[in-house]
LOBAKE-772307 format. One record per residue: residue in three letters; x, y, z of N, C-alpha, C, O in turn. Coordinates in steps of 0.05 Angstrom, whole numbers, plus 5000, padded with zeros to 4 digits. Atoms other than C-alpha are relative to their C-alpha. Layout:
BEGIN
alaXYZXYZXYZXYZ
...
***
This chain:
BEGIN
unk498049835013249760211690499250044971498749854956
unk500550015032248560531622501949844984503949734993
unk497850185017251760171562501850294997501350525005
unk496949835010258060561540499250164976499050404977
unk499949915017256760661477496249964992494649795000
unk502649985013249860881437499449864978501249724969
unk499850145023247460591382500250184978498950394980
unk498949755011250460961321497950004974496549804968
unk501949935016246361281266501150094974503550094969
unk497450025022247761431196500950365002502850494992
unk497649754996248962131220503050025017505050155013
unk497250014983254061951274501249864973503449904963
unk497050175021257461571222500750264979502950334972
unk497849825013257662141178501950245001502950354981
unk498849834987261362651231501749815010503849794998
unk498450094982264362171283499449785009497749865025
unk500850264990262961421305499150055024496949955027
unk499749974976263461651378500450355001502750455001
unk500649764992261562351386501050035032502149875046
unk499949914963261862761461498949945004497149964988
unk503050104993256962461498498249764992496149675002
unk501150274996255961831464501449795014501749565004
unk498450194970259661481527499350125021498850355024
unk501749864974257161541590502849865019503649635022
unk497850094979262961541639499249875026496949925034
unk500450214973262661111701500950105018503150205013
unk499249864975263361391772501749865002501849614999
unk497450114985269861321797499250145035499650345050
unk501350084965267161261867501050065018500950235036
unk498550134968271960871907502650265004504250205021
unk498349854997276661511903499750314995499550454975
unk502449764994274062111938501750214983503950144976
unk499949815011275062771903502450225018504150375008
unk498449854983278463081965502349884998504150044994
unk497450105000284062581966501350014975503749964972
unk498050005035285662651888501050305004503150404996
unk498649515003285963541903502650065017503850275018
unk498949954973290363431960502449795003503449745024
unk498250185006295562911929502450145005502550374997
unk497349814993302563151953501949924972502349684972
unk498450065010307463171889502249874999504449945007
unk497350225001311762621877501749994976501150074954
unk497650045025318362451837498249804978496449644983
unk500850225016316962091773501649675002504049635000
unk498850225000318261401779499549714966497849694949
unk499750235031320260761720500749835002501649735023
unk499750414994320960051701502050074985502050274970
unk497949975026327359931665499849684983498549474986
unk499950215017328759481616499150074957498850284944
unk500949945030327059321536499649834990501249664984
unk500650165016322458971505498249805019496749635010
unk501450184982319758661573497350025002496350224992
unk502550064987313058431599499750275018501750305032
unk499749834975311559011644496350005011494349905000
unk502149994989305959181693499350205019500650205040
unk499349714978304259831731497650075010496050084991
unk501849814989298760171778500450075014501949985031
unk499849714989297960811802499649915033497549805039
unk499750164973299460611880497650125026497150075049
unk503649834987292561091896497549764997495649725013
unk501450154995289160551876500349764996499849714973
unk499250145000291059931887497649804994495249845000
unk501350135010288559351858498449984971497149814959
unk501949965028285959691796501049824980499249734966
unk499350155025290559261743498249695005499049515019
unk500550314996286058641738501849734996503549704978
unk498750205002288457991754499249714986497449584997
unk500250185009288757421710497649954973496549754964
unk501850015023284457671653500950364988501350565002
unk500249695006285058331612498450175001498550405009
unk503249865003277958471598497450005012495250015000
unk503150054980272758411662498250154995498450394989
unk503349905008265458511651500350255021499150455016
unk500149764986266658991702503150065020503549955042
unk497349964989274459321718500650125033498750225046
unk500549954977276159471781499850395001500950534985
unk500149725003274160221801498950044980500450194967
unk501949915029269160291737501250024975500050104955
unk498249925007275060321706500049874960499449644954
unk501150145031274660231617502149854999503949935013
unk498250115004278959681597500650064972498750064957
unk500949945028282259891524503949884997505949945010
unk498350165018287559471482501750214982500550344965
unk499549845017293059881451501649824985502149624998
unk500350195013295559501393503050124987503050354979
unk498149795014302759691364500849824977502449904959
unk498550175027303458971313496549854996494649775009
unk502850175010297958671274498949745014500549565020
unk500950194981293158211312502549674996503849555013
unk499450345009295857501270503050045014503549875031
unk497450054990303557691291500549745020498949665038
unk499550184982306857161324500350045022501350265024
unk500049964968306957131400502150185009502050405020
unk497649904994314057221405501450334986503750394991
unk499749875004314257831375497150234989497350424974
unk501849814998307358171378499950135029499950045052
unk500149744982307058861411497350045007495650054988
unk502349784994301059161453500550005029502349885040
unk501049984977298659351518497550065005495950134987
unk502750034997292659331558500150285026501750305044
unk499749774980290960031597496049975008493849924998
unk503649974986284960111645499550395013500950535028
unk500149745009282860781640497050125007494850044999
unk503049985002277761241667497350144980494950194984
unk501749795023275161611602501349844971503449914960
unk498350135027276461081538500250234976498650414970
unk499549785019280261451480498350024975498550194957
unk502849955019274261351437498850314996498550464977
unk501949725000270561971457501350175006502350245028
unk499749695008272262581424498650054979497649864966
unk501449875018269263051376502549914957504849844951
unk499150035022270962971302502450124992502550364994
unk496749875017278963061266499550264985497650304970
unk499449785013280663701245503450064987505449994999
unk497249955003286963921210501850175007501650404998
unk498249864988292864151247501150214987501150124964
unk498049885018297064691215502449935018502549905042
unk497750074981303864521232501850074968501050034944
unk497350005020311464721194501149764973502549814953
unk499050275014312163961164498349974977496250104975
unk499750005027311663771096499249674984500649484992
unk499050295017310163091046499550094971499649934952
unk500649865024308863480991503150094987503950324988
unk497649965013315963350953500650064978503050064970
unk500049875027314463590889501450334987501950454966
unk498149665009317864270894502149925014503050095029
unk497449994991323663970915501749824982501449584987
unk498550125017327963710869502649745019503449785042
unk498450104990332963150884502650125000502950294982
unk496949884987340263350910501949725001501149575018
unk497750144986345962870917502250115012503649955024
unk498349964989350663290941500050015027497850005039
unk500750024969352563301016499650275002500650454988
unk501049774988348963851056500250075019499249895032
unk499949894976349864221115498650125005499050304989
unk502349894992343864531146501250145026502750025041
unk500149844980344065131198497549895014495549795005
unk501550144975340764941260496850194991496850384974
unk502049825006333365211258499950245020501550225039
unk500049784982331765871296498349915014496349795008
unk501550094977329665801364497950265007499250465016
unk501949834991323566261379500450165024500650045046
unk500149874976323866791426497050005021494850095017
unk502649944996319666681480498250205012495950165021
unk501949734994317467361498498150064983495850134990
unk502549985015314167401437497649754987495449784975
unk502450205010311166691422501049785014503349745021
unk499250264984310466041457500049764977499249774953
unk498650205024312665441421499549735017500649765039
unk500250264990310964681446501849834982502949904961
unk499350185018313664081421499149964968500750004950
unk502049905017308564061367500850154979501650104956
unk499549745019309264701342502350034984502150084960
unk499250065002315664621341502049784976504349784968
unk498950265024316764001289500350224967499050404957
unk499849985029319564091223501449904980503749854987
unk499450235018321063721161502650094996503450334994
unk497149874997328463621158500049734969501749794952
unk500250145020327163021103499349794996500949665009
unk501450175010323762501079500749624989502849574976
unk498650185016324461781057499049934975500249764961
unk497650074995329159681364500849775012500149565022
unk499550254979332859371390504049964996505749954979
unk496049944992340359391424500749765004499549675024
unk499150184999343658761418502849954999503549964976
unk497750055000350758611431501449745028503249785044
unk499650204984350957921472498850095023496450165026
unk501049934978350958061536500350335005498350455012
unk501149824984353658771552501950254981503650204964
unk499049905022355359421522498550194978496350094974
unk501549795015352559991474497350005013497350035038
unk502749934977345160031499499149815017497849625009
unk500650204975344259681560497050015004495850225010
unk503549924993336459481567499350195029497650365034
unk501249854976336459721635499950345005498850485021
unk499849675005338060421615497350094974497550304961
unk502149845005331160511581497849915024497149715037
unk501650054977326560691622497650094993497150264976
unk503850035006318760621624498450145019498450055042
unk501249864969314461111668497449775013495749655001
unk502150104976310160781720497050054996496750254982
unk503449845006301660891718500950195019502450175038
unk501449774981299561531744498150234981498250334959
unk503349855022292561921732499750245014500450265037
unk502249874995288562511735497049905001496149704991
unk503849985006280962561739500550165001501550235022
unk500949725003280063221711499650084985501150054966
unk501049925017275863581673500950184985501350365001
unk499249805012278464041621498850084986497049954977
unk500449895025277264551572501550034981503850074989
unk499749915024278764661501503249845006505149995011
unk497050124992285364121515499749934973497449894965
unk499750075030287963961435501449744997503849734994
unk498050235010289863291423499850064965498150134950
unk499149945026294063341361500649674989502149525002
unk498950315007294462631322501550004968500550134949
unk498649915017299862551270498649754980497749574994
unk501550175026296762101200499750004982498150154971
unk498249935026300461921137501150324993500850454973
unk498049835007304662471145498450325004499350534995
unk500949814996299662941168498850105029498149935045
unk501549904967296663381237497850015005497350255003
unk501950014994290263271255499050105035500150055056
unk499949864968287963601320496149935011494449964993
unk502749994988280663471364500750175034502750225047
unk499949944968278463731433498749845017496349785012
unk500650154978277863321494499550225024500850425027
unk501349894989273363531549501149905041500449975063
unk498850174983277563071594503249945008503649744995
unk498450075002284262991610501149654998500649455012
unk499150225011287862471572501749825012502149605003
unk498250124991292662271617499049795037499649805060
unk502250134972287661771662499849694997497949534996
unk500050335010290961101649500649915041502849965052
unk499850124967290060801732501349804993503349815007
unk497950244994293660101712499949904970497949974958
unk498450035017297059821652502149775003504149785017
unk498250145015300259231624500049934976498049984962
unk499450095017303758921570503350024990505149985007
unk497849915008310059091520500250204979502350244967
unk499249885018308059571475499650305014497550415016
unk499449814979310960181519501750244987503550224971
unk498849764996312860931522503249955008503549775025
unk498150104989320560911531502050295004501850444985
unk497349885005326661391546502549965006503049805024
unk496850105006333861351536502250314995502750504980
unk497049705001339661841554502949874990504749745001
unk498250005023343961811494502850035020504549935005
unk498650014990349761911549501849735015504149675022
unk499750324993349061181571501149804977501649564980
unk499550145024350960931508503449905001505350055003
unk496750074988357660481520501849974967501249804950
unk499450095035362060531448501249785004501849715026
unk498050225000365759971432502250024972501050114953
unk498249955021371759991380502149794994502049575005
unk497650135011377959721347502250025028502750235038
unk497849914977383259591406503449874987505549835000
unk498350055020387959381348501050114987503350194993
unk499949835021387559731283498049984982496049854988
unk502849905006382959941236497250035006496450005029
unk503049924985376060101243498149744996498149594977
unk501850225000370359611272498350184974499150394963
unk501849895018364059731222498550195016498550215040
unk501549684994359960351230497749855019497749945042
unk501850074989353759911253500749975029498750055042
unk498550014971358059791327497950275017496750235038
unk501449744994354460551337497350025004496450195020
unk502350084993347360281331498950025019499649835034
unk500949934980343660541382497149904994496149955016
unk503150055002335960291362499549944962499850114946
unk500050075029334759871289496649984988495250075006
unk502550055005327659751255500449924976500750074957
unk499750105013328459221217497649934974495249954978
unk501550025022325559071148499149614996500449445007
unk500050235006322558411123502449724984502549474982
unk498050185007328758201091502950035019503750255029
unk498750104978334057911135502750244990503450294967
unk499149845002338958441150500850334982502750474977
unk499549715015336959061114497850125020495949975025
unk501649834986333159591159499150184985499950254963
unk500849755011328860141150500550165004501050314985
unk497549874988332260541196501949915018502049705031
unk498050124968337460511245500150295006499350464991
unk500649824988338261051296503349925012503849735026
unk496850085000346861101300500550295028498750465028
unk498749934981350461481363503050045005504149865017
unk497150005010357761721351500650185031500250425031
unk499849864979359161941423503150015010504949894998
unk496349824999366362261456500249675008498749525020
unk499150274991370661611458503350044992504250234979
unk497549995012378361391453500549814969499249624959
unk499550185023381261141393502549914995504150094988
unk496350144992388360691398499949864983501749704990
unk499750205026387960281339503250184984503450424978
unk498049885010395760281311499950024974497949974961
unk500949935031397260471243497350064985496849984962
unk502650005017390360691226499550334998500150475017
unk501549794994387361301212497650125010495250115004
unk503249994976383261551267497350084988495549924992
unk502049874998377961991244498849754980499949554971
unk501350245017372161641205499850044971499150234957
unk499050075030374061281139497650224970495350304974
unk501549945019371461581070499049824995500149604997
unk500550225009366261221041496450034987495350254993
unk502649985015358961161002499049795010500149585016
unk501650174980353160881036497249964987495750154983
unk502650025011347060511004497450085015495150015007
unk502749854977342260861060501050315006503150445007
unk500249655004341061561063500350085027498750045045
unk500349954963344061871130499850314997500150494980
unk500749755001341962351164500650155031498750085045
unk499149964977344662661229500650325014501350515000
unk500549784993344463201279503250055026504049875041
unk497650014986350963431318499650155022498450375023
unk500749934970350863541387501450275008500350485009
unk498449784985356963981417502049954979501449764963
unk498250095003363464001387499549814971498249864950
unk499750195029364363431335502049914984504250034984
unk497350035019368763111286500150164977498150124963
unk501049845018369963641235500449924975502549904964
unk500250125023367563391177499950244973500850234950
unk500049775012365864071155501950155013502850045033
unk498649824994370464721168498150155020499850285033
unk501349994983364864931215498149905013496349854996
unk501850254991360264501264498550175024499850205044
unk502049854975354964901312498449775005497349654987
unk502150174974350964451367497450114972497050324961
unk502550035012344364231326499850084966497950154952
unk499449885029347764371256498249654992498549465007
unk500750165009343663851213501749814978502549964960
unk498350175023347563311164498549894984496649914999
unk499850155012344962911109501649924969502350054949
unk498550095027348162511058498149784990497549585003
unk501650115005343662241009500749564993502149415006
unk498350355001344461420982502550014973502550104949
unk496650025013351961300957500650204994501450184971
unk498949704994353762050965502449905015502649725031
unk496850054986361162070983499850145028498950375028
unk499949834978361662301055502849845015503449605020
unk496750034976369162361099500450305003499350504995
unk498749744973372662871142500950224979501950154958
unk499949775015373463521111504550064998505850065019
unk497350005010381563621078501550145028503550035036
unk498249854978384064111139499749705025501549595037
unk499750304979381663451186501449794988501949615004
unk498250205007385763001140502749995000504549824996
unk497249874998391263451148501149935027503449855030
unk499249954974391363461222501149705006503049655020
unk500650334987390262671227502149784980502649544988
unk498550165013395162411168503349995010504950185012
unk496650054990402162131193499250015031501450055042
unk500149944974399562181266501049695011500349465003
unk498250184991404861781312497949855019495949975028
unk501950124990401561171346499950075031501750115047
unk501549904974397761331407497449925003496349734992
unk503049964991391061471437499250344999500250545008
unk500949705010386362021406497450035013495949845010
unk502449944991380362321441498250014979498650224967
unk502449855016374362351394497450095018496049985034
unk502349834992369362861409497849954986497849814966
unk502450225018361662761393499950054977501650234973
unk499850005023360562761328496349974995495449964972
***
């Protein structure tokens, strides 16, 4: 078998370490060509959980995740073994992230970075600071008769600067994120754009290969999703209000013990029976800069609220319920109040 990689020169080093063609792919053999064209479409399937050990292969070829080693001199099915790394090697056990994917085209080989054009922004110099609170109109959604629009394309700078824990049960339940399963192509493509995002910028190459050719996979540093609908609130069944953090839906904590870098908050339709209190949410100034996007409906904080209206309030900017909502909500006899999402 050829080696993988060539030996590099001082011209590959000054275009690309790993050019097209300096990898020589390995027959994938044991899995004929006819039975990959002729695969009948299946549902997507997932591991749940958060934060777990996981372990997955594509059930076409079984046996491909090696056992009891990550890195065999030779994987099963020709298959590259490649280390994805999401916390610095030294991290401690207990909380270093990666996974190990076996793969039939390693993400090494592609042609040299180019720069993306894309809507987003780090260039804050023509923007002056603001403290006041702002309300942002949703962005315009593209028609697509006249242009197609990806995710991608898509993004745009709205402004600049986990882990669900609550005992046992309650606001994000691990088992409600869910992890997709392996499953591959072998197939050759043309002119396919991987776009890579890097210090705040788009970089784009072309692969000759489809990227999505991971046959088996473990570890914990994983793809995840989460339907914001699952989210259980929890509240005051008393009076006044629990703290805002209760809403925490995903934190990313900083090196000093309880201050984050972000948190990722969830104000979803709930009741609210706390006596003597005032339902809607308290006025108040916040040493972290929020920033939030409103779904349907809402608590009206402003005098109008449209699905995907944008919020931020910068750090210790006053933010509470707009005077006609303090109207509605002051002297209200004790009960139970619906809140809508917010």
């Amino acid at each position: 078998m050829d080696s993988p990689m060539k030996e590099q020169t001082k011209d590959a080093l000054v275009h690309s370490p790993y050019p097209v063609g300096d990898i020589s792919k390995r027959s994938f053999d044991s899995i004929s060509k006819d039975f990959l064209e002729n695969l009948p479409e299946t549902s997507l399937q997932y591991l749940t959980g958060f934060g777990n050990e996981f372990a997955s292969e594509d059930p076409r070829c079984p046996g491909s995740l090696p056992e009891g080693q990550n890195n065999p001199q030779d994987c099963p099915y020709g298959l590259y073994a490649e280390q994805l790394s999401g916390t610095a090697f030294m991290t401690p056990r207990q909380t270093n992230r990666r996974s190990w994917l076996y793969r039939i085209c390693p993400s090494v080989q592609h042609p040299p970075y180019s720069q993306y054009p894309t809507k987003t922004t780090i260039d804050w110099s023509a923007n002056k600071p603001n403290p006041s609170q702002m309300l942002f109109k949703p962005f315009d959604i593209p028609d697509p008769t006249k242009s197609a629009v990806d995710f991608v394309d898509g993004l745009n700078t709205f402004s600049g600067a986990g882990d669900p824990k609550t005992r046992a049960n309650g606001l994000a339940n691990p088992r409600d994120f869910k992890t997709p399963t392996a499953w591959f192509e072998d197939r050759e493509v043309s002119n396919f754009t991987l776009v890579n995002k890097y210090q705040g910028l788009f970089f784009q190459t072309i692969l000759d290969h489809s990227p999505f050719d991971v046959v088996a996979w473990h570890g914990n540093y994983v793809p995840y999703k989460y339907d914001l609908a699952n989210f259980v609130a929890v509240s005051s069944v008393s009076f006044d209000h629990s703290d805002s953090s209760i809403f925490t839906l995903l934190t990313c904590p900083s090196a000093n013990l309880g201050k984050a870098l972000v948190n990722i908050t969830i104000f979803r339709p709930r009741w609210s029976v706390a006596d003597h209190t005032f339902r809607p949410p308290f006025y108040h100034r916040n040493s972290m800069t929020s920033r939030g996007i409103v779904g349907s409906g809402g608590l009206a904080q402003e005098p109008s609220r449209e699905p995907r209206v944008r919020i931020r309030r910068s750090i210790l900017t006053c933010a509470g319920v707009h005077d006609r909502e303090f109207a509605e909500h002051d002297g209200d006899e004790v009960g139970r109040t619906r809140l809508r999402k917010a």
